[in-house]
C-alpha positions as CSV (number, residue, x, y, z in Angstrom):
1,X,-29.3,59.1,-25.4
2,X,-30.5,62.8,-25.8
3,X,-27.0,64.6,-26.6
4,X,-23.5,63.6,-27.8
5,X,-20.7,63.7,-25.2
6,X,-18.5,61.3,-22.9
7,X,-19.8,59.0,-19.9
8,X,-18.2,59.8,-17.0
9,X,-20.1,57.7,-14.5
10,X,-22.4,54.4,-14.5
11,X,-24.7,54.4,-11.8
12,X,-25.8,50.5,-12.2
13,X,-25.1,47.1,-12.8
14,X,-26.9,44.4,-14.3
15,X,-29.6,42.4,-12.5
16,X,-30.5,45.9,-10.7
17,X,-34.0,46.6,-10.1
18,X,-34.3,50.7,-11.2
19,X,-37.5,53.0,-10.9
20,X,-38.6,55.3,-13.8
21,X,-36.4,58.6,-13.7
22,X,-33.9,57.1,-12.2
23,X,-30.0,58.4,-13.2
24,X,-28.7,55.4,-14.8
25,X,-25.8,57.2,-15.7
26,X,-23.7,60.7,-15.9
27,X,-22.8,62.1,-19.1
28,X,-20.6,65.3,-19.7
29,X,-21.5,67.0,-22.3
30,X,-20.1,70.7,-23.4
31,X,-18.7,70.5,-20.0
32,X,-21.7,70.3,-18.2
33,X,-22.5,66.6,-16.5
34,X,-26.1,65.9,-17.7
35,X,-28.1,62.5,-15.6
36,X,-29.7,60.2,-18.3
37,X,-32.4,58.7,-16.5
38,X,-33.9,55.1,-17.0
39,X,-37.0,55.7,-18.7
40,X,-39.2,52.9,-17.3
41,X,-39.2,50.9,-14.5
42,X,-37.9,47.2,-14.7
43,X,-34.3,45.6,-14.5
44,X,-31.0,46.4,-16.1
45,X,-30.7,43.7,-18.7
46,X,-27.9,44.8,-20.3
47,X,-24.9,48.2,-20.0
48,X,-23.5,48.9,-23.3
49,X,-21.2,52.1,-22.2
50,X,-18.0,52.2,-19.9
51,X,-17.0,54.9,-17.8
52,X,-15.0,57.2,-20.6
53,X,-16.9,56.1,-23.4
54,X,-18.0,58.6,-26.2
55,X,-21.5,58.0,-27.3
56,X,-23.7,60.1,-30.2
57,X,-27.3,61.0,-30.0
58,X,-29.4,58.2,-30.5
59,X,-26.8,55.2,-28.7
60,X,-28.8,53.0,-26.2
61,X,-26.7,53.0,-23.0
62,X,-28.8,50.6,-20.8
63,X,-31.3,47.9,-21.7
64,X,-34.0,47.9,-18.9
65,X,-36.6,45.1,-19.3
């Protein structure tokens, strides 16, 4: 997670195949929505944000294995 700010969108589910670079999810931050790409290829194992969700620097929004 690069910045703080509030998900807005979540582009996947679990058990979906996703490419390196991919937007796993949207994030406004400073009113500005921001795309937080997977960064490696593989499968979502796990989503730990909601739509609405505030998340800090540093939170790990999806587990891709």
């Amino acid at each position: 997670m690069p910045m703080q700010g509030t998900i807005v969108k979540v582009n996947v589910e679990v058990g979906q195949a996703v490419e390196a670079g991919e937007a796993v999810a949207i994030l406004e931050a400073m009113k500005m929505e921001n795309a937080i790409n997977a960064e490696k290829s593989g499968v979502v194992k796990s989503i730990n944000v909601a739509t609405g969700d505030s998340v800090s620097a540093g939170d790990v929004v999806v587990v891709i294995e």
